[in-house]
DSSP file (Angstrom, degrees, kcal/mol; ACC not computed):
  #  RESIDUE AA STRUCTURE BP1 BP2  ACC     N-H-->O    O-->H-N    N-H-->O    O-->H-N    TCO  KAPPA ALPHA  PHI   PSI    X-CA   Y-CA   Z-CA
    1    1 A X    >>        0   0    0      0, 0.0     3,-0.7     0, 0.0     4,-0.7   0.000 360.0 360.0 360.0 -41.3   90.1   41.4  245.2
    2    2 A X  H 3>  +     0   0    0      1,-0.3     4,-1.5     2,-0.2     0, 0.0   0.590 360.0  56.6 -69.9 -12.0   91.0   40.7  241.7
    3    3 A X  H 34 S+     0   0    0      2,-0.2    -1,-0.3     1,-0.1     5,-0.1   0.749 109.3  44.8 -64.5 -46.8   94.6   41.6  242.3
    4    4 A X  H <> S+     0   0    0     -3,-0.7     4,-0.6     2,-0.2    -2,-0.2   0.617 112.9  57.5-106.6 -12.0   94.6   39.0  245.0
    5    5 A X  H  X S+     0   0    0     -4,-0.7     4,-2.3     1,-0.2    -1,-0.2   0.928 110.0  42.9 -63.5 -52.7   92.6   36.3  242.3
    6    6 A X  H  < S+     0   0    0     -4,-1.5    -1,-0.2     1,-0.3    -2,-0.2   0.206 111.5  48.8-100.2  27.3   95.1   36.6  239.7
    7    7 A X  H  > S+     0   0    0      2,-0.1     4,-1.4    -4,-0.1    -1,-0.3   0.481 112.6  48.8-104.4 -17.6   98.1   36.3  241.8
    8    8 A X  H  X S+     0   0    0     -4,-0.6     4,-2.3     1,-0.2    -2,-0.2   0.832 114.5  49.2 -66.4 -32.7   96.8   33.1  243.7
    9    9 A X  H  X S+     0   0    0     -4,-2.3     4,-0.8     2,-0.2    -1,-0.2   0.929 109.2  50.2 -91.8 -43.1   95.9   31.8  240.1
   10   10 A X  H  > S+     0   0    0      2,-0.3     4,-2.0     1,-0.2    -1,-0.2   0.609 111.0  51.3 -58.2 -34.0   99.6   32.6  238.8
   11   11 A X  H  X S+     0   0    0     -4,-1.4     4,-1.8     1,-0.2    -2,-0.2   0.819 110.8  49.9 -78.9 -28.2  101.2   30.7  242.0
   12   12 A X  H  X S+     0   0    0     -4,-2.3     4,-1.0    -5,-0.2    -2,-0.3   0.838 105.9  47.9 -80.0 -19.6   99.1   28.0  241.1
   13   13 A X  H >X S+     0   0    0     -4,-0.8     3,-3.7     2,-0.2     4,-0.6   0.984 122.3  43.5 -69.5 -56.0  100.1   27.9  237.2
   14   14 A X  H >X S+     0   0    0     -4,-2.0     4,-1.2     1,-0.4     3,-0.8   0.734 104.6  59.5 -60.0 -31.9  104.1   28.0  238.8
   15   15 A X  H 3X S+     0   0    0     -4,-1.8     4,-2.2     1,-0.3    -1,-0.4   0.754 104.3  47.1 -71.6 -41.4  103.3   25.8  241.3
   16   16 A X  H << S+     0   0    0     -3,-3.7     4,-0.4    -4,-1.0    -1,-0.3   0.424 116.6  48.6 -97.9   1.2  102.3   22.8  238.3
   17   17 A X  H << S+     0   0    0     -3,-0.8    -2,-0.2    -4,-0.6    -1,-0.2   0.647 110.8  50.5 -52.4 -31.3  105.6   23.7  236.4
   18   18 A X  H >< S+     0   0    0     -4,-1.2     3,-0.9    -5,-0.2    -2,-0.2   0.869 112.1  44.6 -44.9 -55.7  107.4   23.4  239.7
   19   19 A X  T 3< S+     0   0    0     -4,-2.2     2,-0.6     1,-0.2    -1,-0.2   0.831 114.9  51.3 -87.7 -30.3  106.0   20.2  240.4
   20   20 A X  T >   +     0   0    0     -4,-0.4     3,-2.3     1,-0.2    -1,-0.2  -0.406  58.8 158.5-102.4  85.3  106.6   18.8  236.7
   21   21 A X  T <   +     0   0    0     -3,-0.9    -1,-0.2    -2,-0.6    -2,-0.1   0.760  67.8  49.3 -22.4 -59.6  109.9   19.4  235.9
   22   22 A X  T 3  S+     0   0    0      2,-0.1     2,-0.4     0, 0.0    -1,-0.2   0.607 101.3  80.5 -83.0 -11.0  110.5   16.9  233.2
   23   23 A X  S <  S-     0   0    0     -3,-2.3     2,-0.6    -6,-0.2    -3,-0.1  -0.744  72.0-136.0-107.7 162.7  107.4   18.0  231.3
   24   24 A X        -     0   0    0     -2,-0.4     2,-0.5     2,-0.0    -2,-0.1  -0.912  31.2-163.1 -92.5 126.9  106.6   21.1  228.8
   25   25 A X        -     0   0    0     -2,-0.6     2,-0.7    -8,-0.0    -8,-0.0  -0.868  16.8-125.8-117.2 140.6  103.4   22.2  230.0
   26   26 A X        +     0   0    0     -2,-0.5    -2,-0.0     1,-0.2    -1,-0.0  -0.571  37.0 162.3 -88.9 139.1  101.3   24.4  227.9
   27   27 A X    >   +     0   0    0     -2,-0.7     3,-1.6     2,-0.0    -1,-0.2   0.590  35.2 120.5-125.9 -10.1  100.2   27.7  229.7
   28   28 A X  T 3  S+     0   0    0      1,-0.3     3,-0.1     3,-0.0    -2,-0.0  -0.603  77.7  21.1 -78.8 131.1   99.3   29.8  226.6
   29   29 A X  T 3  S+     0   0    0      1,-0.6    -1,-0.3    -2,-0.2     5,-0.1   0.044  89.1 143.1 117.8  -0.7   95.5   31.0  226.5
   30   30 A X    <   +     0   0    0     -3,-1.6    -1,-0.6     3,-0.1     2,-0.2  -0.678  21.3 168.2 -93.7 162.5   95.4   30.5  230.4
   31   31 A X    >   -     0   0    0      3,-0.1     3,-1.1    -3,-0.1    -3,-0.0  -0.962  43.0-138.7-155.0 118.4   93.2   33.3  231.9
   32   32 A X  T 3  S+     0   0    0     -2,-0.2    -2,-0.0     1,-0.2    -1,-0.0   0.770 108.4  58.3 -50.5 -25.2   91.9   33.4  235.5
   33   33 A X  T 3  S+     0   0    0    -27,-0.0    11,-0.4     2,-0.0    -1,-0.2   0.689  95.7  61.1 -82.2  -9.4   89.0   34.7  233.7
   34   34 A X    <   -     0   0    0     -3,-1.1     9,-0.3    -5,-0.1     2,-0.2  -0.462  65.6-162.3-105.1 169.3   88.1   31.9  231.3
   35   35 A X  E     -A   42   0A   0      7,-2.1     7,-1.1    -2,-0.1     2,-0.5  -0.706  28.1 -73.6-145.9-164.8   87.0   28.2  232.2
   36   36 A X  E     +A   41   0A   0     -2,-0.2     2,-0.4     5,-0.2     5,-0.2  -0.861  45.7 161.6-102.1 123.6   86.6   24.7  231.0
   37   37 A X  E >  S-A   40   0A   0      3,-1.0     3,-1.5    -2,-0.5    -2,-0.0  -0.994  77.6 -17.4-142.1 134.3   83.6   23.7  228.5
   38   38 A X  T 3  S-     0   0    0     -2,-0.4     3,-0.1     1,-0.3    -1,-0.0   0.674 128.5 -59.4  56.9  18.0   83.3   20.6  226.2
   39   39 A X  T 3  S+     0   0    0      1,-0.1     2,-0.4     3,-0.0    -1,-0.3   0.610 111.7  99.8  92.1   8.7   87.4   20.5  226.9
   40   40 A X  E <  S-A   37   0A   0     -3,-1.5    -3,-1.0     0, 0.0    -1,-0.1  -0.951  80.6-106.5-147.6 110.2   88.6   23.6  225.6
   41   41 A X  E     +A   36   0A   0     -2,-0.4     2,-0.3    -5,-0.2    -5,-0.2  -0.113  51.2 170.7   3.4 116.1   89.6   26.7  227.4
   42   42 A X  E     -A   35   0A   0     -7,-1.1    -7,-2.1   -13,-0.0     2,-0.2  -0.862  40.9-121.6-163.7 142.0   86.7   29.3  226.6
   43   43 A X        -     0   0    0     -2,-0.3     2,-0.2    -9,-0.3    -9,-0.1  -0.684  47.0-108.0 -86.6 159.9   85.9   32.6  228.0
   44   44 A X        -     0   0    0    -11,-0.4    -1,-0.1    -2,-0.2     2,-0.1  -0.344  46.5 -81.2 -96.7 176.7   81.9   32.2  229.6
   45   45 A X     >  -     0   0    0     -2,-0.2     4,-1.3     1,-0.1     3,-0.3  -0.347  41.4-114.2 -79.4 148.1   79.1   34.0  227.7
   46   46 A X  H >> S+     0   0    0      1,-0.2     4,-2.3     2,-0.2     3,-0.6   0.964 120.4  54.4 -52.1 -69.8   78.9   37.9  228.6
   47   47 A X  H 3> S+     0   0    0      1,-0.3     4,-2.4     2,-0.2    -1,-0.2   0.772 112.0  47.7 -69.2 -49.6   75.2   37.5  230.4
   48   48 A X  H 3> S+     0   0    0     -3,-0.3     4,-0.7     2,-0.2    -1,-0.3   0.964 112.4  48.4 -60.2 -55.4   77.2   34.3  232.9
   49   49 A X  H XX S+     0   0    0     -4,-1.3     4,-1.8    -3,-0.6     3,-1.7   0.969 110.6  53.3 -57.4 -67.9   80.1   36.8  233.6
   50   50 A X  H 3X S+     0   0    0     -4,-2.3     4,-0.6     1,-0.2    -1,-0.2   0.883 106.3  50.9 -20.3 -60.9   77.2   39.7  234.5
   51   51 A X  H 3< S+     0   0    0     -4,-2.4    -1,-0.2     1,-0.2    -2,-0.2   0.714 109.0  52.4 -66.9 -21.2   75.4   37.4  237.2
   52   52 A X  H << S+     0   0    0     -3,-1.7    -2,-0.2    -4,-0.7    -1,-0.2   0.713 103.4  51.5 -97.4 -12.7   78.7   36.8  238.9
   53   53 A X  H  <        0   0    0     -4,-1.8    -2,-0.1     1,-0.1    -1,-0.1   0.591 360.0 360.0 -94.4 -10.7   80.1   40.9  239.4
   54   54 A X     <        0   0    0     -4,-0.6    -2,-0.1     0, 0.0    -3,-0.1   0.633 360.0 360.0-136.0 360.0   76.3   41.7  241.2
């Protein structure tokens, strides 16, 4: 299942370079495992990550 996460999440990064060409879009730090908080790319607190694998 995580095999099947992080290639859906990799087609989608290619997929927003595909579709703008003309721009440089920054893709370092992205992580299927991390998210968005206060604007900035973050991995989630251990205890959040925990509640979501059981």
């Amino acid at each position: 299942m995580l095999e099947a996460a992080s290639s859906q999440f990799h087609n989608a990064v290619v997929q927003l370079i595909a579709l703008n060409p003309g721009m440089e879009l920054n893709t370092a730090g992205l992580d299927e495992e991390k998210e968005v908080r206060n604007g900035q790319v973050v991995t989630p607190p251990p205890e959040e990550n925990e509640e979501d694998e059981n």
